[in-house]
C-alpha positions, 0 to 999 in steps of 0.5 A: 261567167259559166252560167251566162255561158250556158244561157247564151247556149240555151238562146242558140239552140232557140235561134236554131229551132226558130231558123228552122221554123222560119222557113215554115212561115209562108204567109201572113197567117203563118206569120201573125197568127200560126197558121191557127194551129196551137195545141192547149199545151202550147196556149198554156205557156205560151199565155204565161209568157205572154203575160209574165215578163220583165213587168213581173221579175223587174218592176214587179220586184221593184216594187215589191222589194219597196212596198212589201206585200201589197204589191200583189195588189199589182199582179192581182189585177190581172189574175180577176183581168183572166177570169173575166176573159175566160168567159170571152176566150172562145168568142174571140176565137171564133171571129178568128181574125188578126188583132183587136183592131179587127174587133173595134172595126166592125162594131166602131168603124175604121177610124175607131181601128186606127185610133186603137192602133195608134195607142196601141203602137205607144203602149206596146213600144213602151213595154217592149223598152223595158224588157230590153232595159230588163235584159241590161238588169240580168246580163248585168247581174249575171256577169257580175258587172263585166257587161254593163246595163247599157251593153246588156240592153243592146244585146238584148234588144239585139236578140228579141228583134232577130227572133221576132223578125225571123219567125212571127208568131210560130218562133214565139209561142214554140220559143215560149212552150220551153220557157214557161216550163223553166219559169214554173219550175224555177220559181217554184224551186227557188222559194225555199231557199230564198227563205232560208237564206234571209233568215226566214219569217222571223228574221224578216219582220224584225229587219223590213218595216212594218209597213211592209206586211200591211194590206197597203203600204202607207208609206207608197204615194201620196194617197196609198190606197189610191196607188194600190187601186191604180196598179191593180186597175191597170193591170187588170184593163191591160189583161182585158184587152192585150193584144199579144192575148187575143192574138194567141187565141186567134192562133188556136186550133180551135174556141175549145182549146183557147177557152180551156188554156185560158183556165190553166193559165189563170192557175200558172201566172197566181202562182208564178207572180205570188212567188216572184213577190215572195222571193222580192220580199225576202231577198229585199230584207237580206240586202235593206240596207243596200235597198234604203242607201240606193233609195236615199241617194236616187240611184247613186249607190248602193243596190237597185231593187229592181235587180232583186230577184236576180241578186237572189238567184245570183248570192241566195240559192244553190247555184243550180237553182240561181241558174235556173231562176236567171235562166227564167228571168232571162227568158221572161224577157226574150219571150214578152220583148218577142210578144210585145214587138210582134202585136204593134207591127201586125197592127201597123200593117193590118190596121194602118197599111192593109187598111188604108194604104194598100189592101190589095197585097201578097203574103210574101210582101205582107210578111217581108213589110213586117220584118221591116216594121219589127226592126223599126219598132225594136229601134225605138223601142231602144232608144226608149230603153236608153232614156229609162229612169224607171221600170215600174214607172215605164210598165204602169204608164204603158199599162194605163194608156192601154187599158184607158183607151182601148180596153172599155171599147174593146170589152163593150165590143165583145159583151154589151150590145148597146155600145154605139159606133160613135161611142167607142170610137170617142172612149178610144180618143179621149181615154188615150189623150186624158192620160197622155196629157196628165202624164204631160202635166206630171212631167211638167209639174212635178211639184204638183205631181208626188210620184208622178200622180197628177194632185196626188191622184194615179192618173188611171182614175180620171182617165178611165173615168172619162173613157168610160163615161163616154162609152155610156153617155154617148151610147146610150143618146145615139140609136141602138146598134142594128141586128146587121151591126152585131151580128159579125159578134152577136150571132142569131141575137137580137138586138 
């Protein structure tokens, strides 16, 4: 119990610094963005724990602790998603507006904005869940059973809708420049032990299936290089167009500084997600057959292997360094439940309310109406947590319809000066209702369904299919967009 102690010290010390900072929050650039005052050191971690959160300690471990290896083909989706965002980063500073709503409204129109809302507040609630399920995982663990998973998820839930509320965008990245650090370090320390304590390479190879140390697990999906694809395309269009991203650069200090913390970034998360994949992996193999009777009895007994990292840092590493790492995992979760919770309220009042209900309205109402929609949202978002059968289910669903609907409208806003008003506004619609209808269909089907995919099929690939062919199609029948038209993006080009 001490170490739950000492992490619920650590939180006290943040919810101090944050009251503190609060009272630096005076407008609605204060609360959205930081006043746009985020040096490269903040970005930087800030960026990682924007990125790294329960999808990577959770449901990335889920699903490596089942796979194996080829479940980096998950988190490597993003590490391409960065690198092609490094060459928009200062562009996207420089427009230097709130939320990408902002974006798909001057090349696509205001309906365009609020469509892109729309799924973007499905998403995003989405994910919040499951960093609030994440917390139950860890306070569970940590506690060795005295907490439940469902009284952990409430204090968690409980936690990220205070910070979130309180300060806005300035508690969250200075909250996040601590506990990046402590991920960076804490995975980084925590390998070596792991290893040793699961018997090392040898060991195993002789204990996991082979299946496991392949380029893709066959055994994962009805057609497992399909599976593979999908979770490394989701990921990747999540990262293109996340707006908890463009909402940090927004915040820098200057297109310089978001276009060089984008780099560092790249190099941070490669390390952080292969690492948490190495520790899942050999951790599984000292719990198996835990991992195989859970499994086997769908959930009934035995050890959930999404809590594998966690077991790890509780049974697998000096007591120092397990502080650590479950100090990380903690506030991976505090941190992207905080990220994630932030973006879809300054879409609802940016996008819905400034937009079409009032656009006429003070900082200090504007500020005071989001803290209201962080508290609704976060009550959501736990009631979604509560109904949860699977994170890593959770993440790839809410990673799909995010990056179906709006991130090839959004990407061809930024880089292609042929996409036309009405073909991004229809990529939006009917990338996000393909994938809610498949996901329908797989709900009501799941004999038609194997592991959720539609036919056998992930339903990213028809999905994505149609958004993009919609963006292409329509735009190149419509009228090229005007040299007015691009301009806001496309400065001094023609068009």
């Amino acid at each position: 119990m001490w170490a739950l102690y000492i992490i619920i010290l650590y939180f006290l010390v943040l919810t101090g610094l944050n009251f503190l900072r609060a009272r630096r929050v005076k407008t609605q650039e204060d609360f959205m963005v930081a006043g746009r005052s985020l040096s490269i050191r903040v970005m930087v971690f800030t960026l990682i724990c924007t990125w790294i959160g329960s999808g990577t300690f959770i449901a990335g471990a889920e699903y490596a602790a089942k796979a194996g290896f080829s479940s980096l083909w998950m988190p490597a989706g993003a590490w391409l998603g960065i690198i092609v965002i490094y060459f928009l980063a200062a562009k996207i500073r420089t427009f230097g507006q709130y939320t990408v709503g902002d974006i798909l409204e001057v090349r696509y129109g205001g309906f365009a904005r609020l469509f892109g809302a729309l799924a973007l507040i499905i998403s995003f609630t989405a994910i919040v869940s499951y960093q609030f399920r994440a917390g139950g995982y860890i306070l569970n663990v940590i506690t060795e059973g005295r907490i439940s998973v469902g009284q952990g998820q409430f204090l968690t839930a409980v936690f990220v809708i205070l910070f979130t509320a309180l300060g806005g965008m300035i508690a969250v990245a200075y909250t996040d420049l601590p506990n990046g650090i402590i991920i960076l370090i804490a995975t980084i320390a925590s390998v070596p032990f792991v290893i040793h304590s699961a018997g090392g390479w040898h060991t195993i190879r002789q204990v996991l299936p082979a299946s496991h140390f392949a380029i893709i697990n066959q055994s994962f999906g009805a057609h497992p290089y399909l599976k593979a694809g999908g979770y490394f395309l989701a990921t990747m269009l999540l990262l293109l167009g996340v707006q908890s991203m463009y909402q940090k650069f927004y915040s820098a200090k200057t297109p310089r500084d978001a276009k060089e913390a984008v780099a560092l970034w790249v190099v941070g998360t490669i390390i952080v997600e292969t690492i948490v994949v190495v520790i899942a992996v050999f951790a599984s193999a000292r719990y198996w057959p835990e991992i195989q009777a859970w499994m086997n009895s769908g959930g009934k007994e035995g050890l959930d292997p999404a809590s594998i990292v966690l077991v790890a840092a509780k049974h697998m590493v000096p007591p120092l360094i397990g502080l650590l790492l479950m100090g990380a995992a903690s506030v991976v979760v505090l941190s992207t439940g905080m990220n994630y919770l932030l973006s879809p309220t300054t879409n609802i009042m940016r996008d819905i309310y400034q937009r079409f209900l009032k656009k006429e309205t003070t900082h200090r109402e504007m500020v005071a109406l989001q803290r209201i929609m962080v508290l609704l949202l976060g009550v959501v978002a736990y009631y979604l947590a509560v109904k949860m059968q699977s994170v890593l289910n959770m993440a790839y669903f809410a990673y799909t319809i995010y990056g179906v609907s709006i991130t090839p409208a959004l990407i061809a806003a930024l880089a292609w000066r042929r996409a036309t008003r009405r073909a991004g506004l229809w990529s939006i619609i009917l990338g996000s209702f393909t994938a809610v209808g498949l996901k329908v269909f797989a709900s009501a089907y799941p004999s038609m369904a194997p592991e959720g995919d539609p036919f056998g099929v992930p339903l990213i690939y028809p999905a994505f299919l149609i958004s993009i062919l919609a963006l292409v199609v329509i735009s190149y029948l419509d009228k090229a967009p005007s040299r007015e038209e691009l301009a806001p993006l496309f400065p001094n080009e023609k068009a």
